[in-house]
C-alpha positions, 0 to 999 in steps of 0.5 A: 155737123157733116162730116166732110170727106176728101177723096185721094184720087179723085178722078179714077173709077174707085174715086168717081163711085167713093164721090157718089157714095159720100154724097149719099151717106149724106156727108159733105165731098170736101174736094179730091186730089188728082195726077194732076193735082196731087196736093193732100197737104191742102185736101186734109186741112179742109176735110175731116176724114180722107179715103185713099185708094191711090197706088203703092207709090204713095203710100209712105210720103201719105202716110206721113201727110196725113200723120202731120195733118191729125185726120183720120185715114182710110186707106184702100191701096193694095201693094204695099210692102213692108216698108208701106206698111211700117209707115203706115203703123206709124201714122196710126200711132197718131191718127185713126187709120182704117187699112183694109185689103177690101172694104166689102162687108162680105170679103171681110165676112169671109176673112173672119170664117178663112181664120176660123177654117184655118184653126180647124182645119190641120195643115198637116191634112188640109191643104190650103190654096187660094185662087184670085182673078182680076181684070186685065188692068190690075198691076199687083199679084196676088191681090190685097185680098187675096194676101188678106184670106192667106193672112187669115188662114196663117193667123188661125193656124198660128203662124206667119204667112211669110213663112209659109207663102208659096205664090207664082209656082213655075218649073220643076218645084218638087212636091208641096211642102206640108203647111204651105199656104198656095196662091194662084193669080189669074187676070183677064176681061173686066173681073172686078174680084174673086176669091176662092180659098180651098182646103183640099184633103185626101177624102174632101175639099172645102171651098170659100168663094166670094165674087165682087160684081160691082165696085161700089160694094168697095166704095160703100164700105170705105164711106162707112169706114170714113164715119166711123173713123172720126170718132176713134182714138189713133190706132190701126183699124180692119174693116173687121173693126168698123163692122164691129166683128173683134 
């Protein structure tokens, strides 16, 4: 049987390139929500999968639509905060959820080397800086990627990154503490996403680039996540499970 997908957030870029991209994987669009009509209660009971790249705001009255409903959630919304992400956990302690910071096959590739760089490269020599640009529109900093590579590099390096986090310096901070994890956001034009993790040490630099040039890449990956989805057990899921990289 086709598998039937709804899109949260139908009606924005992402939503347009996911409705494409449904009907290309050869699956069946059940419908989307809007602005406008934002009913996900009535989307989940006519679809067997959602995939939902909203906003923040959402996230947790989503969280428990979907938990209720027993359907799988794909979930693509950076911005979340703790909070979020507490709801998000609960829900996949009752249906499959597949949260990612970016569902690009190749940023999900360079996360898997950011943790391994991280475990060799020692904190107390290398380092570590990320630098992300975005376009003029986007209202969340640093992006959910670039949050994804520092978690990345933390993992590897055997701490949390909300310990070492150092993002937005300004003023007269005093010198880099040893083992930070730096990021720099820079928004501007139509960039659709880069990244750049750096580890610099006193005789070399390291740097790990990914540049997104065309949204699809997210909206072909999310679709992939989606059919994937539908045959797993509740549980919180990467992108790095769909691609079969744990």
């Amino acid at each position: 049987m086709t598998t039937r997908i709804g899109i949260a957030g139908i009606t924005g870029r992402m939503g347009q390139l996911l409705a494409e991209e449904v009907r290309a994987a050869g699956a069946s669009l059940s419908g989307g929500t809007s602005r406008g009509n934002p009913d996900l209660v009535t989307l989940a009971a006519m679809s067997d999968v959602i995939i939902d790249f909203t906003n923040a705001a959402t996230a947790q009255g989503n969280a428990a639509t979907m938990a209720a409903a027993g359907k799988p959630w794909i979930l693509g919304t950076s911005g979340l905060s703790a909070a979020d992400e507490a709801a998000v956990e609960a829900a996949a302690r009752t249906i499959p959820v597949v949260y990612a910071s970016n569902f690009s096959a190749g940023v999900n590739l360079v996360l898997a080397l950011a943790e391994r760089m991280g475990a060799a490269l020692p904190a107390d020599a290398y380092d570590a800086e990320i630098v992300e640009m975005h376009h003029r529109q986007k209202v969340d900093s640093p992006s959910g990627t670039a949050i994804g590579m520092g978690r990345a590099v933390a993992k590897g390096r055997g701490v949390k990154l909300e310990d070492v986090i150092e993002s937005g310096r300004h003023g007269h901070i005093g010198v880099r503490k040893t083992g930070a994890i730096g990021f720099a956001a820079l928004r501007g034009g139509q960039v659709v996403g880069e990244h750049t993790l750096i580890f610099a040490a006193g005789s070399e630099h390291i740097e790990l680039t990914h540049r997104a040039f065309d949204r699809r890449t997210f909206a072909t990956g999310a679709v992939r996540a989606a059919l994937w989805a539908v045959s797993q057990p509740p549980r919180l899921y990467s992108m790095m499970d769909v691609l079969g990289m744990t």
